[in-house]
Backbone as a chain_set.jsonl record, in Angstrom:
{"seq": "XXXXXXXXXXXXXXXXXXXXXXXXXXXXXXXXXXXXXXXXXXXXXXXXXXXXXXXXXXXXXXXXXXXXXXXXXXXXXXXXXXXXXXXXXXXXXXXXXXXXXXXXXXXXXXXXXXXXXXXXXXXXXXXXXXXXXXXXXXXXXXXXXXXXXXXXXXXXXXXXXXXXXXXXXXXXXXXXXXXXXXXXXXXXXXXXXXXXXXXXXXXXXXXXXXXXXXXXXXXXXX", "coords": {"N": [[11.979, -75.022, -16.67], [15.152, -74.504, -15.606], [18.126, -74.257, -17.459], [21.173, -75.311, -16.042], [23.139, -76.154, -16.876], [23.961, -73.78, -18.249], [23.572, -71.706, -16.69], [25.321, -70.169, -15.662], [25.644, -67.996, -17.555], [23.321, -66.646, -17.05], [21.454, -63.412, -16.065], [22.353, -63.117, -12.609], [21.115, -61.759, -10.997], [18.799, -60.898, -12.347], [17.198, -63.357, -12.272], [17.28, -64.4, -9.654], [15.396, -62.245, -8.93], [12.767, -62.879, -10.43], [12.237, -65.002, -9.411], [12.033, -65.139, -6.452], [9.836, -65.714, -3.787], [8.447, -64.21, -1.58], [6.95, -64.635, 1.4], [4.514, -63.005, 4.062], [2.685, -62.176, 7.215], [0.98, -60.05, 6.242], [-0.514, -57.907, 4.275], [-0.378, -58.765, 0.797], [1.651, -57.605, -2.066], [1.953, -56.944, -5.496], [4.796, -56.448, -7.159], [6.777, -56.135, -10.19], [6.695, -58.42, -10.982], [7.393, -59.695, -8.777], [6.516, -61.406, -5.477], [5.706, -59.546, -2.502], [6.365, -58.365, 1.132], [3.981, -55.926, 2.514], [4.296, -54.486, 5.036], [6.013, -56.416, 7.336], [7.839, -58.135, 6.161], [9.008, -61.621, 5.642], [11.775, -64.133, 6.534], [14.804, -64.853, 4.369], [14.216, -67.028, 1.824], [14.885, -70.535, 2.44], [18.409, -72.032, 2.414], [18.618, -69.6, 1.88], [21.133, -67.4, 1.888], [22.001, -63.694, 2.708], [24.53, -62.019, 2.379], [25.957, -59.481, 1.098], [28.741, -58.051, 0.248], [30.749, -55.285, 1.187], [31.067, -53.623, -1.131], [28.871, -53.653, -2.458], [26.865, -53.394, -0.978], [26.963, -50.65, -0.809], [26.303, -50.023, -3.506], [24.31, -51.194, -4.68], [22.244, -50.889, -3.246], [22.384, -49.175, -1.075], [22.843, -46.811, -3.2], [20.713, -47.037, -4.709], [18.277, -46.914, -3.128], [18.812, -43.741, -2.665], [18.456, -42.688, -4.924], [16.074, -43.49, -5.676], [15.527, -45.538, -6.711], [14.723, -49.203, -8.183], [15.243, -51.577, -5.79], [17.345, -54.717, -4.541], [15.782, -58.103, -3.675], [15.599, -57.892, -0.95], [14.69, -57.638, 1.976], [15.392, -54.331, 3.569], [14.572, -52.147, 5.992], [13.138, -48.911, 6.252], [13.865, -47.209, 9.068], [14.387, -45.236, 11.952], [16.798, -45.668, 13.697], [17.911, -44.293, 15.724], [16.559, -44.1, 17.74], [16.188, -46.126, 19.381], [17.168, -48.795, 21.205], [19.391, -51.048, 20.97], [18.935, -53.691, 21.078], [16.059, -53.616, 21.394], [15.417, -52.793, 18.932], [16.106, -55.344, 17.48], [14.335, -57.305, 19.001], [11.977, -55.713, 18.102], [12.301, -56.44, 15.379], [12.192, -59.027, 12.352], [15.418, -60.925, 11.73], [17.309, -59.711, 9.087], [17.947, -61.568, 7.021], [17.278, -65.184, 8.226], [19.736, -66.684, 8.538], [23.062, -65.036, 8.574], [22.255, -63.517, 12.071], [21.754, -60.612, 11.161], [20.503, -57.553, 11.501], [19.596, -55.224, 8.547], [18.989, -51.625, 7.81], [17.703, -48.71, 6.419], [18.497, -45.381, 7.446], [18.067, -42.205, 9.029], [20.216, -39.876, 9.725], [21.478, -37.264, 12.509], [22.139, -34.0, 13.284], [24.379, -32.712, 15.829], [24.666, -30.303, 16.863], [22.628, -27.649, 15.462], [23.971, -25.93, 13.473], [25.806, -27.358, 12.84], [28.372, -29.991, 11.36], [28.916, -32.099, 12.86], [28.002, -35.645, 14.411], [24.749, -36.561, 15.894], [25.011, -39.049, 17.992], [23.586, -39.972, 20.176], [20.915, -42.558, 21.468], [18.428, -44.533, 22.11], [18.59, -45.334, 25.195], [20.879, -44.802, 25.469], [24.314, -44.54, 23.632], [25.75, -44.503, 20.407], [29.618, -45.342, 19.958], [31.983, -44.507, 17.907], [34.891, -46.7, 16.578], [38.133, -47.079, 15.852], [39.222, -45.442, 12.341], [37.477, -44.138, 9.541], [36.668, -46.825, 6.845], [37.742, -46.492, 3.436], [35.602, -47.494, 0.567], [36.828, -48.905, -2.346], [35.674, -48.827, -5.663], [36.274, -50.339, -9.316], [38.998, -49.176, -8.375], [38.058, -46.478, -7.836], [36.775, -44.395, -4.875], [33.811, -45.006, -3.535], [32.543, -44.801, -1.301], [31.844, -45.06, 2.215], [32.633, -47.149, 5.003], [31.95, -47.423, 8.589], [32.228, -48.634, 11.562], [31.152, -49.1, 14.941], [30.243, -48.931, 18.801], [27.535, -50.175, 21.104], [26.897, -48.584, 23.699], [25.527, -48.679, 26.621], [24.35, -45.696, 28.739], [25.428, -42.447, 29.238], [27.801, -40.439, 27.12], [31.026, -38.626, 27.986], [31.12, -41.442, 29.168], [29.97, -44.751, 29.94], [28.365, -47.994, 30.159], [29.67, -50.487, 27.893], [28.423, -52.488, 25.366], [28.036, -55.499, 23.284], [26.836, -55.319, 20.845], [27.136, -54.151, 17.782], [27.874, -51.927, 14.854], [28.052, -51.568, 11.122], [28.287, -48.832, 9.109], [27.006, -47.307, 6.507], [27.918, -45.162, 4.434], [27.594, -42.943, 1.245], [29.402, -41.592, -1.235], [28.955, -38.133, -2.282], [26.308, -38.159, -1.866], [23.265, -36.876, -1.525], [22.039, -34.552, 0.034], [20.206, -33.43, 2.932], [16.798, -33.212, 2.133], [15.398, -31.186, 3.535], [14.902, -28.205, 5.178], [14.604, -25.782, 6.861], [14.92, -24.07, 9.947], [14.89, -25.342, 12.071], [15.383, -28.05, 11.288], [17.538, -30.812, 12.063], [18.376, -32.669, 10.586], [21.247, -34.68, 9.15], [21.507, -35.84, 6.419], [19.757, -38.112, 3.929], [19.815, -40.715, 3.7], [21.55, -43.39, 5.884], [23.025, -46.723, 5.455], [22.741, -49.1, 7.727], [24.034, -51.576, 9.153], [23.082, -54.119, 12.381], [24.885, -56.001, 14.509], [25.235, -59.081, 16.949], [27.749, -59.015, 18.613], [29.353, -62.204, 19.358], [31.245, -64.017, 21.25], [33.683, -66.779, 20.196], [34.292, -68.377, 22.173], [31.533, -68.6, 23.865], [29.895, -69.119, 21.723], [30.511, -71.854, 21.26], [30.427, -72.822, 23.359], [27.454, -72.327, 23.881], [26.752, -74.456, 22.073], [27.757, -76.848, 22.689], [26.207, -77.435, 25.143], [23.475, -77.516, 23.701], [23.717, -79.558, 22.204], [24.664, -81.387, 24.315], [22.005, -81.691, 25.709], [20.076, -82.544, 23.512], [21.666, -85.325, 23.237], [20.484, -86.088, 25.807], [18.268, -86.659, 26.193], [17.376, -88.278, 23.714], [18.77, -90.631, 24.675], [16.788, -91.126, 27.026]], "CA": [[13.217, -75.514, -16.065], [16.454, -74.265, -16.21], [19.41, -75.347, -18.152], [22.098, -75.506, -14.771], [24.994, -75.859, -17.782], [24.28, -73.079, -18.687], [23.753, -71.046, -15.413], [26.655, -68.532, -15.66], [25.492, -66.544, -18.685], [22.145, -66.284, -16.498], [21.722, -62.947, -15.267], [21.521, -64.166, -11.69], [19.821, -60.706, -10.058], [17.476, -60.964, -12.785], [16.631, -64.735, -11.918], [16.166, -64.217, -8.124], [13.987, -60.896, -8.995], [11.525, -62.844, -10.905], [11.602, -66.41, -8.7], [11.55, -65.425, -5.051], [8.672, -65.398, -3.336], [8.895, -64.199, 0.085], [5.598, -64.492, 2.053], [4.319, -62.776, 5.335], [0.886, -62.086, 7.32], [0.347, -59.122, 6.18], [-1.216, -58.081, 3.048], [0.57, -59.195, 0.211], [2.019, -56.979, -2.941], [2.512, -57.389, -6.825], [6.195, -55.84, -8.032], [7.82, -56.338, -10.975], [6.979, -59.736, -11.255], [7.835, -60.369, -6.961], [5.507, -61.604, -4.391], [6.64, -58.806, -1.372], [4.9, -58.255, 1.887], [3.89, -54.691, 2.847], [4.921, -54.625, 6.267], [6.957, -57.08, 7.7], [8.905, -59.054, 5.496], [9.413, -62.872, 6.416], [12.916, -63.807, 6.072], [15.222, -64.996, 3.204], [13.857, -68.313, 1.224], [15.215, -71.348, 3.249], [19.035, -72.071, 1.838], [19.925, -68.208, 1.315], [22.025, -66.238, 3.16], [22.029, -62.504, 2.441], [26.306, -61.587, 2.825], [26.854, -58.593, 0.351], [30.293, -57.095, 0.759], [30.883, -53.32, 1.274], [31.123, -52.625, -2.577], [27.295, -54.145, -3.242], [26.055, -52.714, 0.117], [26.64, -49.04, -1.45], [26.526, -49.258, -5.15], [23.212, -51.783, -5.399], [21.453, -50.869, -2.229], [22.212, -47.688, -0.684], [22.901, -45.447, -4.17], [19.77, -47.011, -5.555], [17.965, -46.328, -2.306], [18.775, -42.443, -2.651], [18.359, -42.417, -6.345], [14.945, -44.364, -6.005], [15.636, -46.681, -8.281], [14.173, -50.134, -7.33], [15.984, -52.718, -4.763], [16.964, -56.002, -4.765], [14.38, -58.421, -3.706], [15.733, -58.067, 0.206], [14.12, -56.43, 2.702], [15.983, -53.615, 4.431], [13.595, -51.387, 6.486], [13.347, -47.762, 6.712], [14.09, -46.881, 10.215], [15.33, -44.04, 12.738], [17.272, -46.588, 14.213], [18.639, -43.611, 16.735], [14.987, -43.892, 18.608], [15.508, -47.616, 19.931], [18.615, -49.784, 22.184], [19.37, -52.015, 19.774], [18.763, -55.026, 21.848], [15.212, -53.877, 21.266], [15.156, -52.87, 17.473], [16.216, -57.218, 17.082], [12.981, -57.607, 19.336], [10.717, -55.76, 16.772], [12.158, -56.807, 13.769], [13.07, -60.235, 12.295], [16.52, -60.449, 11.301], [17.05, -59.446, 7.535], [17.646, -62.895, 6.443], [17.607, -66.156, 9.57], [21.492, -66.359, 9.063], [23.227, -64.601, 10.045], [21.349, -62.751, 12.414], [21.719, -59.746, 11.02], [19.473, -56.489, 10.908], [20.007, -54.101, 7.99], [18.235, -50.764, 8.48], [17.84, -47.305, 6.445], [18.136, -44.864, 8.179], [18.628, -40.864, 8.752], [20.641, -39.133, 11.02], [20.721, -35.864, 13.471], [23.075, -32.981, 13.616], [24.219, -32.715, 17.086], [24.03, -29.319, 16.692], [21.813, -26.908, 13.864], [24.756, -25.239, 12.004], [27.362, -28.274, 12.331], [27.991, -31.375, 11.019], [29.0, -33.218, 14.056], [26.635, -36.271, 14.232], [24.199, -36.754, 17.334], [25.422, -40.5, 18.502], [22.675, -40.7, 21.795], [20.399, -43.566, 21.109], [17.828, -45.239, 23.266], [19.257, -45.506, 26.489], [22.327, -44.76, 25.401], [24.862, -43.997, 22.321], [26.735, -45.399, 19.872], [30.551, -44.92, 20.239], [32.765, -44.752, 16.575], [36.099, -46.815, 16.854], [38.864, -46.735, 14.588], [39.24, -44.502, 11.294], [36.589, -45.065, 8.215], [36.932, -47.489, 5.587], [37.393, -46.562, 2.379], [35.185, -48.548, -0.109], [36.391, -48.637, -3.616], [34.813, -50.036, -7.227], [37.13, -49.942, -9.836], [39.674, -48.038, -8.099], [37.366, -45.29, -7.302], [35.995, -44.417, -3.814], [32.595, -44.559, -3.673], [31.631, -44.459, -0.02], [33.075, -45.5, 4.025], [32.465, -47.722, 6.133], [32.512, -47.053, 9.934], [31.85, -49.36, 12.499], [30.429, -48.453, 15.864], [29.752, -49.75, 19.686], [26.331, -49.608, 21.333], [26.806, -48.262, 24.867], [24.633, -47.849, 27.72], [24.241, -44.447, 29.292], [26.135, -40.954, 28.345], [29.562, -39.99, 26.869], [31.952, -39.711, 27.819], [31.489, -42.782, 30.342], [28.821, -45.744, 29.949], [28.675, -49.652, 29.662], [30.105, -50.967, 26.846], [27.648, -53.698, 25.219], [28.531, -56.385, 22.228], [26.328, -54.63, 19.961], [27.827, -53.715, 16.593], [26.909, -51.712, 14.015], [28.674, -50.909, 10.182], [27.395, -47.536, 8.569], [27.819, -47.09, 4.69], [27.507, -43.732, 3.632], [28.083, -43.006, -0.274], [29.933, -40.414, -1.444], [28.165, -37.278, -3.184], [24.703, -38.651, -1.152], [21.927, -36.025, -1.323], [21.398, -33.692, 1.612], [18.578, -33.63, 3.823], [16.05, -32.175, 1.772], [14.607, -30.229, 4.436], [16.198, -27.044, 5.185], [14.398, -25.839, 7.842], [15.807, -23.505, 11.06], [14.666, -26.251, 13.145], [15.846, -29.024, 11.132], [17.919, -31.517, 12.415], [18.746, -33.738, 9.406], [22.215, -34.214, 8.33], [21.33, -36.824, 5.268], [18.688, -38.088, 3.909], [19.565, -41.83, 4.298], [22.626, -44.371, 5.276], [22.529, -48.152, 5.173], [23.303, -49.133, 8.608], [24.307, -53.308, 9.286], [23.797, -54.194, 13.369], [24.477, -57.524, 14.817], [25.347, -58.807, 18.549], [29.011, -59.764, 18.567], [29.427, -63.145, 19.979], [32.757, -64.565, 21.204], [33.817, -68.099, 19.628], [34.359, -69.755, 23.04], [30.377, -68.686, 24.099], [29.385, -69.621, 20.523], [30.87, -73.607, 21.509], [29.596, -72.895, 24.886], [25.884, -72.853, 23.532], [26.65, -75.937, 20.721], [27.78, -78.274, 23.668], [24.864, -77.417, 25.837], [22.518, -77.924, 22.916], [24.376, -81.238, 21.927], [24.214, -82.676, 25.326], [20.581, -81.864, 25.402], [19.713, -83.346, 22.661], [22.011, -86.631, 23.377], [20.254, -86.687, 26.83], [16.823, -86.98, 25.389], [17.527, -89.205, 22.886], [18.725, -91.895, 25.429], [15.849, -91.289, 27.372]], "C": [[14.416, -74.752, -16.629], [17.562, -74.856, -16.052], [20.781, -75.001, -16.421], [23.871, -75.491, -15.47], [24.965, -74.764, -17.968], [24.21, -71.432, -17.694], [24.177, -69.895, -15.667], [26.263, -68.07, -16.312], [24.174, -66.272, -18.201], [22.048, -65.011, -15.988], [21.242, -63.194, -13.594], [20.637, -62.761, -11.038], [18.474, -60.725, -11.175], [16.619, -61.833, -11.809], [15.888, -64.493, -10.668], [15.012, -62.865, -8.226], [13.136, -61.768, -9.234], [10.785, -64.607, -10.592], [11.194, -66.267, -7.702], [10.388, -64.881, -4.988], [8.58, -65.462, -2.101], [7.208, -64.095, 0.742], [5.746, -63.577, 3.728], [2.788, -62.479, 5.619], [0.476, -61.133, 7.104], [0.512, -58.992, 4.726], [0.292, -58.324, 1.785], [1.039, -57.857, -1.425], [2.639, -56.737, -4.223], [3.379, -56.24, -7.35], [6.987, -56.162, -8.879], [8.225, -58.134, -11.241], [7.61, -60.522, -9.695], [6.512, -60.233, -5.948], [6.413, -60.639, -2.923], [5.621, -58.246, -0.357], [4.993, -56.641, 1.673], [4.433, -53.955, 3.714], [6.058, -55.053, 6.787], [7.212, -58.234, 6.935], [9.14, -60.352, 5.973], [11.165, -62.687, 6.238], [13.289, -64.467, 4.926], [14.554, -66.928, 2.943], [14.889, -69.352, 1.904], [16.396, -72.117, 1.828], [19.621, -70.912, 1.467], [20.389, -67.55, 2.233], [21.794, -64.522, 2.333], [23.635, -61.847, 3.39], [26.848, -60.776, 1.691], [28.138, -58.004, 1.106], [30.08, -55.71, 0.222], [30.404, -52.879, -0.476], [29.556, -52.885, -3.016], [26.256, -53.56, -2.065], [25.743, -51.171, -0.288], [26.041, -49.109, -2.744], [25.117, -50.024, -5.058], [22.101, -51.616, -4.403], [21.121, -49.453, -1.505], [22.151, -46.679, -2.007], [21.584, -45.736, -4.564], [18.405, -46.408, -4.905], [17.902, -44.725, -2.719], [18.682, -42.248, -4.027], [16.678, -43.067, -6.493], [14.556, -45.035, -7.29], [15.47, -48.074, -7.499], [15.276, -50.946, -7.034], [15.945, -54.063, -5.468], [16.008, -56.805, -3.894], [15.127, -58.92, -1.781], [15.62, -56.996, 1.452], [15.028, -55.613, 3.965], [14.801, -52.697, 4.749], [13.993, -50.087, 6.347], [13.461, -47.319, 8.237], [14.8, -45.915, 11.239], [15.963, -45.161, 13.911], [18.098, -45.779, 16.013], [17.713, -43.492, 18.395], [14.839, -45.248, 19.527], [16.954, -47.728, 20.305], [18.636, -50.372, 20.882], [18.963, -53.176, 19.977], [16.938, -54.996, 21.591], [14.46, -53.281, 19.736], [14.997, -54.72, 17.238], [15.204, -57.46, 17.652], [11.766, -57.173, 18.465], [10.785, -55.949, 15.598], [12.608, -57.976, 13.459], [14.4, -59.601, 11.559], [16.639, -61.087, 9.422], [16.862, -60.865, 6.784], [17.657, -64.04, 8.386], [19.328, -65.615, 9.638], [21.876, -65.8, 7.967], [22.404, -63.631, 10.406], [21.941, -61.57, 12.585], [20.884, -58.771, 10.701], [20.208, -55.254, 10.033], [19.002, -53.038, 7.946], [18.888, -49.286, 7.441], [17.807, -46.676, 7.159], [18.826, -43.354, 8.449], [19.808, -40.951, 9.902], [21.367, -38.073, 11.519], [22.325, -35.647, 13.723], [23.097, -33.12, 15.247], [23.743, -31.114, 17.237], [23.538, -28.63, 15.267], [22.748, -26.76, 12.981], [26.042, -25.995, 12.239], [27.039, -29.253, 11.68], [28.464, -32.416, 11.911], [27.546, -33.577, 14.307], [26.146, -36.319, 15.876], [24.213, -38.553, 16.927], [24.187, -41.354, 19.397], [21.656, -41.883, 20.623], [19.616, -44.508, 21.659], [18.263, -44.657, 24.83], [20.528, -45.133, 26.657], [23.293, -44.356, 24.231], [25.535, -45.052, 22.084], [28.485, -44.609, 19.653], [31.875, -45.83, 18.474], [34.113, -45.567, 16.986], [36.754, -47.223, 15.591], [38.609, -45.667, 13.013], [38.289, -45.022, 10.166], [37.444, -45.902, 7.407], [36.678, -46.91, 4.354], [36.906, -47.466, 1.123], [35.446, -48.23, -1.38], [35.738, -49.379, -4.717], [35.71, -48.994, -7.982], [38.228, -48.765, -9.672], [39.559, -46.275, -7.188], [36.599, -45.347, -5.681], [34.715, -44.207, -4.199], [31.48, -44.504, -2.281], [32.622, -44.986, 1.08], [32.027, -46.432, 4.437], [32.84, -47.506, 7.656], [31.683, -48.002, 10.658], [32.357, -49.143, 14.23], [30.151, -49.505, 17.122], [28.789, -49.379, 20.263], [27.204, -49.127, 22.672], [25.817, -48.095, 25.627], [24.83, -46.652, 28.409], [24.547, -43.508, 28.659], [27.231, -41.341, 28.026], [29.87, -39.341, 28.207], [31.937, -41.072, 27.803], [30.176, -43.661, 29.233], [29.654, -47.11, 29.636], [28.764, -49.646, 28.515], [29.165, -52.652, 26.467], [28.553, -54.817, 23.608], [27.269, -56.03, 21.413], [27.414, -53.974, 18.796], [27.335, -53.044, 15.976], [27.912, -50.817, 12.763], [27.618, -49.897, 9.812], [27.81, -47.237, 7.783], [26.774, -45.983, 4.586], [27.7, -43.828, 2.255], [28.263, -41.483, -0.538], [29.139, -39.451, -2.278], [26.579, -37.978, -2.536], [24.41, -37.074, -1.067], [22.25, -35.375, 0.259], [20.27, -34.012, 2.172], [18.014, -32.779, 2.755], [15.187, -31.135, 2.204], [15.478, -29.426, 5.428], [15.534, -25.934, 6.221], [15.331, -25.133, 9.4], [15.639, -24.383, 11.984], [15.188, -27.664, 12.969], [17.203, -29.464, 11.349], [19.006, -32.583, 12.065], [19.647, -33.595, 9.096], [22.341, -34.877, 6.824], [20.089, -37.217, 4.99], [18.489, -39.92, 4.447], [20.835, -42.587, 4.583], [22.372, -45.405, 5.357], [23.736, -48.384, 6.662], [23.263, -51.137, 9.163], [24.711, -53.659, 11.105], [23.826, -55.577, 13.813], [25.389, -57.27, 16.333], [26.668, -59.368, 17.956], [28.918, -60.771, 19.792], [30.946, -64.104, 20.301], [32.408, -66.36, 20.926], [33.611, -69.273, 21.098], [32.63, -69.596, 23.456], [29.788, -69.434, 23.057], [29.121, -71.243, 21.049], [30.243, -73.89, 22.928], [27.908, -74.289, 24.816], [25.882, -73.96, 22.352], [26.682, -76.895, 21.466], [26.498, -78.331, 24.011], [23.568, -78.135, 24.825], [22.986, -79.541, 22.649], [24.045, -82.559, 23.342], [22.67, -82.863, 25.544], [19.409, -82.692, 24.842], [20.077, -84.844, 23.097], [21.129, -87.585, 24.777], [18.927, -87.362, 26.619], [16.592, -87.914, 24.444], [17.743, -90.658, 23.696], [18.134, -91.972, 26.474], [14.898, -91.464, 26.963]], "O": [[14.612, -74.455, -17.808], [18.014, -75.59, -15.174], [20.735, -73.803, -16.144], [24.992, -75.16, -15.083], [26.104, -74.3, -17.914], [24.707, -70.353, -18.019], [23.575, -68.838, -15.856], [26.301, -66.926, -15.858], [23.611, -65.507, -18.984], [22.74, -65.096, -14.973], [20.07, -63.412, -13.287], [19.486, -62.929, -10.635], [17.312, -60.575, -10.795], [15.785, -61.493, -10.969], [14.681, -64.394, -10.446], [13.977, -62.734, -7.573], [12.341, -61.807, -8.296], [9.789, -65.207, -10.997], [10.159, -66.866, -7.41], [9.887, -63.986, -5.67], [8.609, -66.514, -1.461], [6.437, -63.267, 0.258], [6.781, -63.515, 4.393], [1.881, -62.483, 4.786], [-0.593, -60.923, 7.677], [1.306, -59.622, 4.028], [1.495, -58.108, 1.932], [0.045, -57.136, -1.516], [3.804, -56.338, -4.215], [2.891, -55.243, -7.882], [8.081, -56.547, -8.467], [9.238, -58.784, -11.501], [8.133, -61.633, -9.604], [5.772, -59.271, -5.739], [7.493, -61.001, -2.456], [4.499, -57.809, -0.616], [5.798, -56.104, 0.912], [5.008, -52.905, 3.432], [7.065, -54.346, 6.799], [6.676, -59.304, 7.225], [9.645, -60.236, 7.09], [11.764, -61.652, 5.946], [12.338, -64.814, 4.225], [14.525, -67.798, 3.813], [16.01, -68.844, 1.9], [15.975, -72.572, 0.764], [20.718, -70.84, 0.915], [19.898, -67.223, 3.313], [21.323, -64.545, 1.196], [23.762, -61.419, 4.537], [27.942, -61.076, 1.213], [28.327, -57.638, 2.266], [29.497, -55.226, -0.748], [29.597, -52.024, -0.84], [29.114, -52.238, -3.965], [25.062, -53.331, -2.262], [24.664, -50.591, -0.16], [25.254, -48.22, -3.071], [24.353, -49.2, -5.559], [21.029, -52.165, -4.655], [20.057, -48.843, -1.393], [21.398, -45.713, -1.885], [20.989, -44.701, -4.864], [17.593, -45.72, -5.523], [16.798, -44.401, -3.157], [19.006, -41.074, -4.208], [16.188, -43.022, -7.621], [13.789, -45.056, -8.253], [15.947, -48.198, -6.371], [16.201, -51.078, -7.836], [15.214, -54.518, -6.349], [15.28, -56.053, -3.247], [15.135, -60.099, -1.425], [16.23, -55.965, 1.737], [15.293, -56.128, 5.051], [14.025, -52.453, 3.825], [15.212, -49.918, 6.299], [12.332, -46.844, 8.363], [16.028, -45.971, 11.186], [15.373, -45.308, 14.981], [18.579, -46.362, 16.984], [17.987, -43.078, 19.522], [13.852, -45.526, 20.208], [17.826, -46.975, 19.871], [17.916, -50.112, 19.917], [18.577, -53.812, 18.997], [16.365, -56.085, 21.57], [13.254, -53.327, 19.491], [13.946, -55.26, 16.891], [14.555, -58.115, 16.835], [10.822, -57.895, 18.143], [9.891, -55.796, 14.766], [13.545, -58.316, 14.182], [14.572, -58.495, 11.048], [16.322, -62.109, 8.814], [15.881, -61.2, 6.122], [18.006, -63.548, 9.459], [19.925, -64.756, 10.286], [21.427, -65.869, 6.823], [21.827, -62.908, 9.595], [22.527, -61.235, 13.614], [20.36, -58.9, 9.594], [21.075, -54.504, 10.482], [17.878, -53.527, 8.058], [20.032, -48.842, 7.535], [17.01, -47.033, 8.026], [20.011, -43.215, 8.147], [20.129, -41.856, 10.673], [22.23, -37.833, 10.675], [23.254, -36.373, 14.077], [22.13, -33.524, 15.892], [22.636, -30.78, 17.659], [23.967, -28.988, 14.17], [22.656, -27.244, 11.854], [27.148, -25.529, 11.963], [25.894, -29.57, 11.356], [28.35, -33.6, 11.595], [26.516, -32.91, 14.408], [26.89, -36.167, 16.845], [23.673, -39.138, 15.988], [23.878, -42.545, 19.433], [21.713, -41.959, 19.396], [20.209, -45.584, 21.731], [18.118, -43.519, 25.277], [21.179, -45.119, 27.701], [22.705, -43.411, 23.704], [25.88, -46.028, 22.75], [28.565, -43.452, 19.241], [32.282, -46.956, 18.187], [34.601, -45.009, 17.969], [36.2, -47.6, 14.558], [37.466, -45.225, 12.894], [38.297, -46.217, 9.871], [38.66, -45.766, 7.276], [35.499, -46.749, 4.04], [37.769, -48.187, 0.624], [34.683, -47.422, -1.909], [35.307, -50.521, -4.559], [35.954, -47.802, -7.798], [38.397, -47.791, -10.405], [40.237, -45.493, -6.523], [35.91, -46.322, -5.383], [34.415, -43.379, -5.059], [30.27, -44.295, -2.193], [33.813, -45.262, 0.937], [30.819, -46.4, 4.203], [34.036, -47.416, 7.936], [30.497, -48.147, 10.363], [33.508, -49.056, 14.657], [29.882, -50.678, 16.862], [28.695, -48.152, 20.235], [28.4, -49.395, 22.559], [25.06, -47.192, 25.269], [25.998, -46.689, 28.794], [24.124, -43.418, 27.506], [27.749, -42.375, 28.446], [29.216, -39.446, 29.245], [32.427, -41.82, 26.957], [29.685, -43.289, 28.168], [30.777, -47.355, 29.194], [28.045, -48.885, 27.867], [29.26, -53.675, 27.145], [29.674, -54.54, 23.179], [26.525, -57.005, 21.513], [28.423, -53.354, 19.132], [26.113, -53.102, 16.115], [28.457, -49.752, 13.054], [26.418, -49.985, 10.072], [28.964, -46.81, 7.817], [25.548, -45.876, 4.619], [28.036, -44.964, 1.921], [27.575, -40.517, -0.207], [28.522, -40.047, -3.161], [25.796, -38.187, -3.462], [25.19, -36.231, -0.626], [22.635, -35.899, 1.304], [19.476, -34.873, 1.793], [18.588, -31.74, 2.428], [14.46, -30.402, 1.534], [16.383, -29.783, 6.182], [16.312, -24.984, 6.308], [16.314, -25.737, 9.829], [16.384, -24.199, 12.947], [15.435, -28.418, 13.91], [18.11, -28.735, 10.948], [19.934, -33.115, 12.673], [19.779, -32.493, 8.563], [23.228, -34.46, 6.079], [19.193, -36.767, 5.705], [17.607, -40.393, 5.164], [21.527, -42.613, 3.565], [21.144, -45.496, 5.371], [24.922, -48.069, 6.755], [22.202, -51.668, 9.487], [25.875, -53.615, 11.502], [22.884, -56.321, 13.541], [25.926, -56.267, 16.802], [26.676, -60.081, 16.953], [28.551, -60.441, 20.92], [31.515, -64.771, 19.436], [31.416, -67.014, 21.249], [33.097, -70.39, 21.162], [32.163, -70.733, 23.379], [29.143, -70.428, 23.391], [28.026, -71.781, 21.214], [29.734, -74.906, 23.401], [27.499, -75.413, 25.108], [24.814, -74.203, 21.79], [25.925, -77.849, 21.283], [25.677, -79.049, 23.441], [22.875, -79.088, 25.18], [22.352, -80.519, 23.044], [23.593, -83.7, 23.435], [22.139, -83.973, 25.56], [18.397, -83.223, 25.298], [19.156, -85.627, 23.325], [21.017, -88.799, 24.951], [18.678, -88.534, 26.903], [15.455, -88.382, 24.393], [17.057, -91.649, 23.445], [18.609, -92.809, 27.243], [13.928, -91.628, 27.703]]}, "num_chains": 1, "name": "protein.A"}
């Protein structure tokens, strides 16, 4: 048991390293003292949310990522996330934790052309379209990576539908190259940490709470 007064001087990333125990159906895997699937990951232990902010998304996830230095005990996938809609990445993967339904996702990505660094955007069916200027993320003062956040689209550039698809993209500053160097290669990085979720407007949100509410109330007094 633990003391609860004394909590705070706990380190708490230790703690959750060496309590959770995340299950799934596929084979199971002993790390560092963590039960972790192989495959597909269930989601977060019932009561947690998974809501790092920008500065813990780079420095404890993505740098450690490209430094291969081990994670915390939450499953972000490796993924070419540029190969799928997004509407049907959330169909093959659960979302990182239940709430919010969010998918976080390694993932490379492609020179548009060989000898630039303009990125290739296309994407399924369609591309993703940058708006507004990066974020700078600092820790102690210092930059240590951007944030840019992105809209899915259907079809080509210029033109296409505009969907409620989101998606932040934390780079980190001084990140590794592609290590494959290659006249054919493609690669402009080796990995960024990419966060997509559906944007949902507040009045739909209340929309679907009534509906469910009356539902429920109707059933109940039947």
């Amino acid at each position: 048991m633990y003391n609860w007064d004394k909590l705070s001087s706990i380190n708490m990333h230790h703690l959750l390293k060496h309590t959770y125990v995340i299950f799934s159906n596929s084979k199971r895997t002993a790390m560092q003292g963590l039960t972790v699937e192989s495959n597909d990951m269930g989601a977060c232990p019932p009561g947690v949310r998974f809501l790092p902010n920008d500065i813990e998304v780079l420095h404890y996830y993505l740098k450690n990522k490209l430094e291969k230095k081990p994670l915390p005990p939450v499953n972000i996938r490796d993924v070419d996330i540029y190969q799928f809609n997004p509407e049907d990445l959330a169909g093959m993967y659960k979302p990182t934790c239940d709430k919010p339904e969010e998918w976080y996702f390694f993932t490379p990505r492609d020179r548009k052309h060989r000898n630039g660094k303009r990125l290739n955007r296309k994407a399924g069916d369609g591309f993703w379209r940058a708006t507004g200027a990066d974020k700078e993320v600092k820790m102690n003062g210092t930059v240590i990576g951007w944030k840019k956040a992105l809209v899915f689209y259907f079809g080509k550039p210029p033109n296409g539908e505009k969907t409620s698809w989101i998606m932040h993209e934390y780079t980190l500053r001084d990140a590794p190259p592609s290590s494959t160097t290659g006249s054919d290669d493609m690669k402009l990085d080796v990995f960024v940490l990419c966060k997509i979720h559906k944007h949902t407007r507040k009045s739909d949100t209340k929309r679907e709470q009534d509906t469910s509410g009356n539902k429920s109330l109707s059933k109940f007094q039947n």
